[in-house]
C-alpha positions in Angstrom: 82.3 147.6 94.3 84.4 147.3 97.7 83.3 146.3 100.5 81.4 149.3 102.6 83.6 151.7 105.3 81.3 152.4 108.6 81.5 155.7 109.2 80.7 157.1 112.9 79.8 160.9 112.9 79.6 162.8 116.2 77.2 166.1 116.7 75.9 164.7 112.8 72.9 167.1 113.0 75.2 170.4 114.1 76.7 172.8 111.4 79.6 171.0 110.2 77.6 167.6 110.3 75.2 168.7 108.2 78.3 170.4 105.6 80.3 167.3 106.1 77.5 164.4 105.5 76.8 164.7 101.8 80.7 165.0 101.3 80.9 161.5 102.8 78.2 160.0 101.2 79.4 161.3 97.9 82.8 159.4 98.4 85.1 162.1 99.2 86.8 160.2 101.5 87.6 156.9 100.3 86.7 157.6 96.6 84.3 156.4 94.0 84.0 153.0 94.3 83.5 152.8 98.0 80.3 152.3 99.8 79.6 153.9 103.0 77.3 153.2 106.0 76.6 156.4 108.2 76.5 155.6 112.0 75.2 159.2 113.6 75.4 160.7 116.7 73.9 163.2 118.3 72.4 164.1 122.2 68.8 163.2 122.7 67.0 167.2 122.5 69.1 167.1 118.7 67.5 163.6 117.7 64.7 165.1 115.7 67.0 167.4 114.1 68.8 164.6 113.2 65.8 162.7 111.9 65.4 165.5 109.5 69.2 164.8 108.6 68.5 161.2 107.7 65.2 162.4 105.8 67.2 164.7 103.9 70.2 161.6 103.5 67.4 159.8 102.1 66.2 162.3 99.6 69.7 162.5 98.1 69.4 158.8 97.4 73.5 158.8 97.5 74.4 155.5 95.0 77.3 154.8 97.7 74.9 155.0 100.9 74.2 151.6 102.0 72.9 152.5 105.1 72.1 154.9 107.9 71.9 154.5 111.7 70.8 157.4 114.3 71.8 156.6 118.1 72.3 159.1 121.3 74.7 156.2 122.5 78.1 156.1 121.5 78.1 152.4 122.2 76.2 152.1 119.2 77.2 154.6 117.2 80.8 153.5 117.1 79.7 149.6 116.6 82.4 148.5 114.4 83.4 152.0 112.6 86.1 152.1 110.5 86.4 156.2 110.8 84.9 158.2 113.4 84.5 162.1 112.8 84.5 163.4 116.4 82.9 166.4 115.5 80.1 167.1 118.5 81.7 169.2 121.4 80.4 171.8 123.6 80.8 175.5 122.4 82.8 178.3 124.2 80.4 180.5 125.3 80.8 183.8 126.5 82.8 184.8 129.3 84.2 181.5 129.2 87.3 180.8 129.7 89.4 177.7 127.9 90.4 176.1 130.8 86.7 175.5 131.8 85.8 174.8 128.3 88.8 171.8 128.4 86.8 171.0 131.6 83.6 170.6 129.8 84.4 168.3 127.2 86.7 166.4 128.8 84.2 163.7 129.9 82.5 163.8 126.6 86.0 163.1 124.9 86.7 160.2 127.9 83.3 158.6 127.0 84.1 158.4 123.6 87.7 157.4 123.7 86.0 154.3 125.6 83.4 153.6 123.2 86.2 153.4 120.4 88.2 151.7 122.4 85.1 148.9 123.1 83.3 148.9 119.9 85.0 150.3 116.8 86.6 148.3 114.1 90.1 147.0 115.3 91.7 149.0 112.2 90.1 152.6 113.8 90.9 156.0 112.6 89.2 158.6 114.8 89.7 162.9 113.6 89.3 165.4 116.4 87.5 168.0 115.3 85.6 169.7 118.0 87.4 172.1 120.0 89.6 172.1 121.9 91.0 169.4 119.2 94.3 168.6 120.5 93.5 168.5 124.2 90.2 166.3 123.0 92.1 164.1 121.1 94.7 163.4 123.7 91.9 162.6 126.2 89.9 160.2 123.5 93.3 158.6 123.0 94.3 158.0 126.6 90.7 156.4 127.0 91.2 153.5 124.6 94.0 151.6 125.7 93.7 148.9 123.6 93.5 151.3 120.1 97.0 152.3 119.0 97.8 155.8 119.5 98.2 156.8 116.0 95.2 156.0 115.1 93.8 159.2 116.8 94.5 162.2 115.1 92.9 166.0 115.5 92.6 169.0 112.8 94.7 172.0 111.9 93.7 170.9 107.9 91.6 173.9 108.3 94.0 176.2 109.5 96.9 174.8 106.6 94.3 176.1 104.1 93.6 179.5 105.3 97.2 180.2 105.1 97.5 178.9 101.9 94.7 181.1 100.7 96.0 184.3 102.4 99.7 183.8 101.3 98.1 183.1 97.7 96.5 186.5 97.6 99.1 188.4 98.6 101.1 186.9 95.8 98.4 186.8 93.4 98.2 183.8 92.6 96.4 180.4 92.6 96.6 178.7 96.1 97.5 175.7 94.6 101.1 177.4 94.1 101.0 177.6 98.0 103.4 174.2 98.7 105.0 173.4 102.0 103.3 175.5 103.9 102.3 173.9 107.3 101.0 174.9 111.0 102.8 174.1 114.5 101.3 173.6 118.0 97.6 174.3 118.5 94.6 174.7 116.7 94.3 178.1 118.5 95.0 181.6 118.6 98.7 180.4 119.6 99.4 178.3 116.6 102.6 179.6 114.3 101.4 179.2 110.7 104.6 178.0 109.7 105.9 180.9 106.4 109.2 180.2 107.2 109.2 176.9 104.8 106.5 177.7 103.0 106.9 177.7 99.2 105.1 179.6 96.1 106.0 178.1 92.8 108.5 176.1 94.5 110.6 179.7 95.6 110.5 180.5 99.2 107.8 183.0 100.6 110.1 185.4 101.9 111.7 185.3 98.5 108.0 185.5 96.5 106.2 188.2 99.1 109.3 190.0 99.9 107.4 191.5 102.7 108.8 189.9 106.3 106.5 192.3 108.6 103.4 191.3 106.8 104.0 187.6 107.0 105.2 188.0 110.9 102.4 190.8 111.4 99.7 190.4 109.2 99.7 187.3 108.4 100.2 185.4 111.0 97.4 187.2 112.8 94.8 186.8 109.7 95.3 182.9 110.0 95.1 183.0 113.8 92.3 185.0 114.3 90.3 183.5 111.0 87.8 181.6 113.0 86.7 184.8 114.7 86.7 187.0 112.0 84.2 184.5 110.4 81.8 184.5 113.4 82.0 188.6 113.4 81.0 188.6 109.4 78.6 185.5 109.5 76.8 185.6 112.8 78.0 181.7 112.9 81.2 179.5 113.2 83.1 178.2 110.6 81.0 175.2 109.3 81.5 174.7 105.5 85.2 175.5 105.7 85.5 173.1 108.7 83.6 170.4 107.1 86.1 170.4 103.8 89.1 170.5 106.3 88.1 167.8 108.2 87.2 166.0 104.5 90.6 166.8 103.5 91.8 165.4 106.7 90.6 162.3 106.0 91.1 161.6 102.7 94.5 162.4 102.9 94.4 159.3 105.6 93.5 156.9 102.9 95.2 158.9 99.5 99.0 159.1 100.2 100.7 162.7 101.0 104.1 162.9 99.9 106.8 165.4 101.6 106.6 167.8 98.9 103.3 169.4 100.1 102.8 167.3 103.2 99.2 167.3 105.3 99.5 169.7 108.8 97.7 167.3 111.2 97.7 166.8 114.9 99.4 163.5 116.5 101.1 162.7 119.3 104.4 164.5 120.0 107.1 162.0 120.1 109.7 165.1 120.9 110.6 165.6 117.1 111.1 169.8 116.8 111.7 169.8 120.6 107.8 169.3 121.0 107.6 167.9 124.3 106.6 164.2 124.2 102.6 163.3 125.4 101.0 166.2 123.7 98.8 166.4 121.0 100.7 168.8 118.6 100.4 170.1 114.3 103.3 168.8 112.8 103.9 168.3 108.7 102.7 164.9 108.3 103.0 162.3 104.9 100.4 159.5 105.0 100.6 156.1 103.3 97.2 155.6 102.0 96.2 153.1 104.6 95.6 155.1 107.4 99.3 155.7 108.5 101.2 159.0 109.1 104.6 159.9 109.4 106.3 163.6 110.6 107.8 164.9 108.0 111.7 165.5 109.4 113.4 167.9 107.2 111.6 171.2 108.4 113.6 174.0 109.2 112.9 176.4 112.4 114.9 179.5 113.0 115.1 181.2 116.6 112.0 183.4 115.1 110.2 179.7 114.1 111.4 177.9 117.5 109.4 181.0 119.8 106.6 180.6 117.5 105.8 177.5 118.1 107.0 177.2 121.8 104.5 179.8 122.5 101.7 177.4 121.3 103.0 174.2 123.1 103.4 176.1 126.4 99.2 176.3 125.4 99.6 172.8 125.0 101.2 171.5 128.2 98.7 174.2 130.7 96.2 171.9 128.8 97.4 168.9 129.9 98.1 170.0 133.2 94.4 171.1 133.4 93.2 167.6 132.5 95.4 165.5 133.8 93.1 163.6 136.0 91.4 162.2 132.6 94.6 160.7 132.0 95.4 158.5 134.5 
């Protein structure tokens, strides 16, 4: 048996905690042979909940669990974690607007960053995922100085697999013939869920689907607007489906990803695809296994694929602008 991975989860007793907790302890991440310790974290009016979370950990009796820790300080949650799921964030609520839900988190994000930056493992990973990830993840990231920026990361997993599934449909067959399909820019209504490179049985989509104005009409909206058709249907947001994302995210940190079907994941832009440098943007991304990613470089965009994803890093740099004070 190796030697135990800390674990830190954020807003552990929300939705997606809850989906994503038993994944965890169940080795999903780091596999098999791999014991975890669970550090949770959650705001003080959620700590009974959370109590009931640990209860329920408990009940499980998870062979791999070796331990499990409940704080409302980040301080302590974050003591010497090896991954951190930043998953707690406040929700957009209505008549909101995203600026002042950037506003919002932003301190939460800043706290954090700090609390990595002080008290995690010096071989950190920390995943975004509460919204809005990239603009969270760049303020986390610019609040630990001393972690290497790399090591922060933030989720359009999620968003890869819904267009795998819908492109899969329409072609009728199983997604796992959806290869090379990845997303650009934001994880938000902007994002360009990239069809242009996207490959089904290893032919092009345009080729397989023979249908352009579905994948530029149709398409494209489906995977953009996913998150809110779900809250229409289910009365609730995404939970299950953003708990195996963010899974998927992170195993794919410590499993390698190879070019041929590589991992959409947000990292900071260092201008590859004319992405403006300093933003947190979804690029095609291989991993070594160890924790380390690398853009993929032999993408593709066409004028159609270049205003696509300009559109969404425009989104991206208003966001910065808005919380540029949290990055000094």
């Amino acid at each position: 048996m190796k030697q135990p991975k800390r674990v830190a989860v954020t807003g552990a007793a929300g939705q997606i905690g809850y989906a994503i907790l038993p994944r965890i302890a169940s080795g999903a991440v780091f596999g098999p042979d791999t014991p975890v310790i669970l550090q949770l974290l959650e705001i003080p009016p959620a700590l009974g909940a959370l109590e009931g979370v640990r209860m329920e950990l408990d009940d499980c009796a998870f062979p791999l669990v070796q331990g499990v820790t409940l704080s409302t300080d980040p301080n302590v949650a974050f003591k010497d974690a090896d991954l951190v799921f930043l998953i707690g964030s406040k929700p957009r609520t209505k008549g909101m607007e995203r600026k002042d839900l950037i506003l919002e988190n932003g301190p939460i994000f800043t706290g954090q960053g700090r609390a990595i930056n002080d008290h995690a493992s010096s071989d950190v990973r920390a995943i975004v995922v509460g919204n809005p990830c990239n603009t969270n993840c760049l303020i986390a990231m610019h609040s630990a100085p001393d972690v290497p920026n790399d090591r922060f990361t933030a989720m359009t997993r999620l968003d890869q697999n819904r267009a795998k599934a819908q492109l899969a449909t329409k072609a009728g067959v199983h997604h796992t013939a959806v290869g090379r399909m990845t997303i650009w820019g934001n994880h938000s209504n902007t994002q360009f869920p990239d069809w242009t490179n996207a490959r089904i049985g290893g032919k092009p989509v345009r080729e397989v689907i023979g249908d352009e104005a579905w994948l530029k009409g149709d398409f494209v909206k489906v995977v953009q607007e996913r998150g809110k058709a779900i809250i229409e249907a289910r009365g609730l947001s995404s939970a299950m489906s953003a708990a195996n994302a963010a899974i998927e995210h992170a195993r794919a940190l410590y499993h390698p990803v190879h070019a041929n079907d590589p991992i959409a994941m947000c990292v900071l832009s260092d201008g590859s695809y004319d992405a403006p440098e300093g933003i947190v943007s979804s690029f095609p991304c291989t991993t070594d296994g160890r924790g380390n990613w690398q853009i993929v470089r032999d993408f593709v965009l066409d004028d159609y694929g270049h205003a696509q994803m300009k559109r969404s890093i425009d989104e991206l740099l208003e966001e910065r602008e808005t919380v540029k004070h949290l990055l000094l």
